[in-house]
N, C-alpha and C positions, 0 to 999 in steps of 0.2 A: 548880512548883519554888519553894523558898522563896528569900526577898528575898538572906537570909545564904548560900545556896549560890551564887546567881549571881554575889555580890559576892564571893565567892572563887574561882571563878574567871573572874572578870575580873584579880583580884587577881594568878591564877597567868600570864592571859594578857598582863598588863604587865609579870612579871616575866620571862618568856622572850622577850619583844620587848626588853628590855634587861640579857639575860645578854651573856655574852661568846661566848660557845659562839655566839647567833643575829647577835652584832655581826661576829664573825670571819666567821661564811658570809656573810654579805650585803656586808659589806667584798670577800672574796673572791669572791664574783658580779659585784659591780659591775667589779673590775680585770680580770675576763673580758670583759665585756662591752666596755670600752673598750681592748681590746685587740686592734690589726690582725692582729698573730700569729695570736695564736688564731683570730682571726675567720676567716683565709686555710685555716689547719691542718682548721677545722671544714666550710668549706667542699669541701676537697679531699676529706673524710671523708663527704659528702655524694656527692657528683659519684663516687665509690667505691662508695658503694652502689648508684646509680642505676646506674652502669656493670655492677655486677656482677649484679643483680638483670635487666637486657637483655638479660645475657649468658645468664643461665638458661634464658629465653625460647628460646633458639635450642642450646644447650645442653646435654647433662645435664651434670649434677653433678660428676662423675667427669672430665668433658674436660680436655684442656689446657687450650682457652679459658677454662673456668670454674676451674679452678686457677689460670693465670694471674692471673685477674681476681681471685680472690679472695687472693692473695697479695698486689695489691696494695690491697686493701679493710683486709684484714690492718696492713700496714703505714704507713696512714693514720691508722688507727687508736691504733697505738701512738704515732705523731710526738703525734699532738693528747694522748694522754696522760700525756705523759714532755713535755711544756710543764710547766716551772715553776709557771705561773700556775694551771694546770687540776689540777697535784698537790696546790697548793693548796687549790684550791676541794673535790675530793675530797675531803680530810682535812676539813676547815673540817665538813662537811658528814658525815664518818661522826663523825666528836664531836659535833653537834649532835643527831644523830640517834638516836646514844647516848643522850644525855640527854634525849632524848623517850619512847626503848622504856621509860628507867628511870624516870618520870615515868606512863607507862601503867601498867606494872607494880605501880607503888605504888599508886592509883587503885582501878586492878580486881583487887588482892591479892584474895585468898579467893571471887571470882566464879569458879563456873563455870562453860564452857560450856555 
């Protein structure tokens, strides 16, 4: 690879380490991460799967138990994502991400498959 390719991007990968797009996700990763809420909400969203995943075990699919179980796997689910902080971090994250497909995109214009 030539010297001048690498040095751009390096160039491109300083410049996405200090856009806004990558400051906002990692700002909103971090208030996750030090966040009991959340931490509590993620956890019960865990202990949800594990439960419901035991319950299959023993189970089918179609059972009460396993609807019950999965309604409230369901509903874990939703609390930890209707958190503030994790709608956040969502968002933060489809913009960043955004501006990586459209950064591909431009990249590997006119390559095909």
């Amino acid at each position: 690879m030539e010297i001048s390719l690498i040095d751009k991007i390096l160039d491109l990968k300083e410049e996405l380490l200090n856009s806004k797009e990558f400051l906002d996700f990692k700002g909103a990763e971090l208030g996750l991460e030090n966040n009991d809420e959340v931490a509590l909400l993620s956890y019960k969203k865990d202990m949800a799967i594990v439960e419901y995943e035991d319950t299959l075990k023993h189970y089918s699919r179609n059972s009460n138990e396993a609807l019950k179980s999965n309604k409230l796997l369901s509903e874990a689910i939703f609390k930890l994502n209707e958190n503030p902080l994790v709608k956040e971090y969502n968002s933060s994250l489809d913009i960043l991400n955004d501006l990586l497909r459209d950064i591909e995109s431009r990249i590997f214009e006119g390559i095909d498959d």
